[in-house]
FIKEDREN-80620 format. One record per residue (C-alpha): x, y, z. Coordinates in steps of 0.5 Angstrom, whole numbers, plus 500, padded with zeros to 3 digits. Layout:
<recs>
XYZ;...
</recs>
This chain:
<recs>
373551335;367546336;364549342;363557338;361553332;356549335;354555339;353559332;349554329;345553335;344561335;342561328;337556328;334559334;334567331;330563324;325560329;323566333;323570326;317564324;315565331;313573329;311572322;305567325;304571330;303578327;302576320;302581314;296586312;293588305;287591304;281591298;278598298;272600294;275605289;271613290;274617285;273619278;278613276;272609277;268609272;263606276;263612281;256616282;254622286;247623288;246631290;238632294;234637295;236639302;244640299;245632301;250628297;250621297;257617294;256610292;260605287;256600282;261596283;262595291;265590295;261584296;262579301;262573295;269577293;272577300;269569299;273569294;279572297;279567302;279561299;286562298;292559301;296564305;291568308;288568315;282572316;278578314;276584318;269588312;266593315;261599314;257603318;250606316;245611320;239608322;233609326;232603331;225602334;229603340;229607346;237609345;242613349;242621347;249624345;251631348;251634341;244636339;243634331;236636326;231631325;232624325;239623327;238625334;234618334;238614329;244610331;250607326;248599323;255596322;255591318;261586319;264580315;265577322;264580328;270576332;275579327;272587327;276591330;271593336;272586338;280585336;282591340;278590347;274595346;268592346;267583349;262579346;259576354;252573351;250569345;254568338;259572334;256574327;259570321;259571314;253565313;249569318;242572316;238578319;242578325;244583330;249585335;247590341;250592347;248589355;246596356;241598349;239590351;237592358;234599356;229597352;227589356;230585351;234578351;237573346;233571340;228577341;227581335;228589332;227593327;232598324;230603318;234606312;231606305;227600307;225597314;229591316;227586322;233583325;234578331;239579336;244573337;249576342;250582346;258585347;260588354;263595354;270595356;273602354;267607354;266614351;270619354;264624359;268630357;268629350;263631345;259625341;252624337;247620339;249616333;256615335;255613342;258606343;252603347;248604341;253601335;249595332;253590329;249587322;251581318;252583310;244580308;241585313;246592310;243589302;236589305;236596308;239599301;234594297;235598290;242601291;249597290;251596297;258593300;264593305;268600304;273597307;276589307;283589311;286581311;291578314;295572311;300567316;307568314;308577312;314573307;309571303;304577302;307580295;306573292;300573295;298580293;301578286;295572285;290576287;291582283;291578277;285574279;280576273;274575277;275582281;275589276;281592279;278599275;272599282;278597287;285599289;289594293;294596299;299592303;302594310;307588314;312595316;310593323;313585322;319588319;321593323;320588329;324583325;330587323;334585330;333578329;335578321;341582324;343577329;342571324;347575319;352577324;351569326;351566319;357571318;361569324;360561323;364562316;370566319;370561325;370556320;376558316;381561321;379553325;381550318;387555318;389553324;388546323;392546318;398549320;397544326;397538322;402540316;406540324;404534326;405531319;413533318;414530324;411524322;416524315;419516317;413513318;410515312;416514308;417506310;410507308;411509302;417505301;412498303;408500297;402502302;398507296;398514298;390514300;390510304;396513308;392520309;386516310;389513316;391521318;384522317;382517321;387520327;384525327;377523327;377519332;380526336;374530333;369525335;370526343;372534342;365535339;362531344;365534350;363541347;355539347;356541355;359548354;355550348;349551350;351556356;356559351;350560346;346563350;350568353;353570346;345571343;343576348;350580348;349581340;342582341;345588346;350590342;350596337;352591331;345588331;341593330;336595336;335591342;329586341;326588348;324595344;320591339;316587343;310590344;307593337;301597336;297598330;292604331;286603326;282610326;274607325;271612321;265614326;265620321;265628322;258632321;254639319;249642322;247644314;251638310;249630311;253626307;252619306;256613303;251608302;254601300;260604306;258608311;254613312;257619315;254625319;259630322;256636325;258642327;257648332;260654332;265653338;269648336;270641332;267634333;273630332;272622332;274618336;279613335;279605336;286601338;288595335;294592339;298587339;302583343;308580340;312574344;317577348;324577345;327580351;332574350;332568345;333561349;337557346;338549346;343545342;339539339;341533335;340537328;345541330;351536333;350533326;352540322;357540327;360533325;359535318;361542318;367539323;369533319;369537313;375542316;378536318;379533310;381539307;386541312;389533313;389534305;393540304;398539310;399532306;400535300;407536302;410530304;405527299;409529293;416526295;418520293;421514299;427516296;426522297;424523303;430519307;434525304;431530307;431525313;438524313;
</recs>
């Protein structure tokens, strides 16, 4: 009894701990959007003389609202982005799709929160190698590739202009190494080869944009514990800081909680397991001791018949076995650990706890950077997001490419389980309060009898 009831604490303990583990290491994710449609009263569309369209918002997402945000107990960090078209005074890479005008020199500024987070950086596509990562207290600072960095002779702390609606000199504070280049076979704008991204900080966004309200299109954060995200969700919407008729509010741990559903099973199934240990040992253990104590019968009626009080009769019983109980659970701390371990990975192999762990150990998001598609007739601009160009050509679509976001969870192949002190103490309790019940009840029987009564039935 001690030893399955020791190695389904053991089991139980660790099955919480590896689910504390993922959530730290996952995390949950909700997301702050601007609000682009005709629910937002704050929504405009500007149409030009050339068919373009440009969509902004007069309320966008501000860094000061993701300060806010992150001011709050629970969340781990943000990753802001948006990108604009630029034109740098830079000799730049040229794409393999021909455009009109400017946008054959101009390259994507992408304004981030923090360049550490950003997706580019996350998923290894892209690695700082130089210099420092962009932060949200950054000014007027820029990011390039080594390749843009060596095409045009430049180094850390040199300094560059960018053009949009207004013209802005920026310092290069880092260069980033390539670690997944653009495909050679696919189709890609100047604007969106990656050697030519530039990375900016949000004071750099607002300065190209000076007489337009610019902002993130896009603020993804990840709180520590995915248990707590609705609670943390709950708070933000109901701060009275942020207009919630400009923005929209997601949230997605479906990730976390299709990884954690084993181990929930298996602590069900343990939790589940302990209890009917539990009471088919105080059955048992019953039973065994409603023997032991007929068998006794004399003695408890000389007892009786001497005056001893009937508590301390069956407290004398309780002590008995105590004493039992004591070297019993001591002895089955060297069998519970193999036992535990050995009973954790069955389960985990088993149909009843779902699906086996190993299948969860590695999740991957895919994050779709929208690097946009484009006309050869039709530019179409979101200015306090991005400005997204997509063209076209008779023959075939210019779809963009995608940027991968994976993470790697601990592996969960098999839980290591070790039986500690805390657990040896429920044990003892759990043990000990079997043993009261059972020593109760079975004395109940003899108990009621007077002495008398009990040298009849001797007789």
């Amino acid at each position: 009894m001690a030893t399955f009831v020791l190695s389904g604490i053991s089991i139980e303990r660790a099955a919480r701990l590896e689910q504390k583990k993922l959530r730290q290491t996952m995390g949950g994710t909700f997301e702050l959007l601007p609000e682009f449609s005709e629910s937002n009263p704050y929504f405009k569309t500007i149409n030009d003389d050339e068919g373009g369209v440009t969509l902004y918002t007069e309320r966008p997402l501000t860094q000061e609202m993701i300060d806010l945000i992150l001011q709050m107990d629970g969340i781990k960090s943000c990753d802001a982005d948006t990108q604009s078209n630029v034109q740098p005074n830079l000799e730049i890479f040229k794409g393999n799709v021909p455009l009109k005008g400017e946008l054959n020199d101009s390259a994507y500024a992408r304004t981030v929160y923090s360049s550490e987070t950003n997706a580019f950086f996350t998923s290894q596509k892209l690695q700082l190698i130089e210099g420092k990562h962009i932060t949200n207290a950054e000014k007027y600072s820029a990011i390039i590739s080594k390749e843009l960095a060596d095409k045009n002779g430049l180094k850390i702390g040199d300094t560059f202009s960018i053009t949009a609606d207004c013209k802005v000199e920026i310092k290069i504070i880092g260069f980033y190494e390539i670690l997944k280049p653009d495909s050679t076979f696919e189709n890609i704008p100047t604007y969106e080869k990656i050697e030519n991204q530039i990375f900016v900080d949000y004071y750099t966004l607002q300065e190209l944009f000076r007489d337009t309200p610019v902002g993130y299109v896009s603020a993804k954060f990840l709180v520590d514990d995915p248990a707590n995200l609705e609670k943390i969700v709950k708070e933000i919407r109901g701060n009275s800081e942020i207009d919630w008729q400009a923005f929209t509010l997601t949230t997605d741990n479906a990730k976390y909680q299709e990884a954690a559903a084993p181990l929930e099973k298996l602590q069900s199934l343990v939790t589940s397991i302990i209890l009917v240990i539990a009471l088919v040992s105080g059955i048992i253990l019953a039973l065994i001791l409603t023997m032991w104590g007929r068998s006794r019968i004399h003695e408890t009626g000389v007892f009786l018949s001497l005056g001893i009080g009937k508590g301390k009769i069956v407290s004398q019983y309780l002590i008995e076995v105590f004493m039992i109980a004591v070297i019993a659970f001591g002895l089955s701390f060297f069998m519970g650990n193999a036992v535990a371990n050995q009973l954790a990975n069955k389960l985990i192999e088993s149909p009843s706890s779902g699906e086996n762990l190993s299948n969860d150990k590695n999740v991957v998001w895919d994050i779709k950077d929208n690097y946009g598609l484009s006309l050869d007739d039709v530019q179409v601009t979101i200015k306090d997001d991005s400005e997204i160009s997509t063209p076209q050509n008779d023959e075939q679509n210019i779809m963009p490419p995608e940027a991968e976001v994976s993470v790697d969870i601990a592996e969960t192949e098999q839980i290591h389980i070790s039986v500690d002190i805390l657990d040896m103490l429920q044990l003892y309790l759990i043990g000990f309060a079997i043993i009261t019940v059972s020593v109760i009840l079975s004395s109940g029987t003899v108990m009621r009898l007077k002495p008398r009564e009990i040298l009849s039935k001797m007789s």
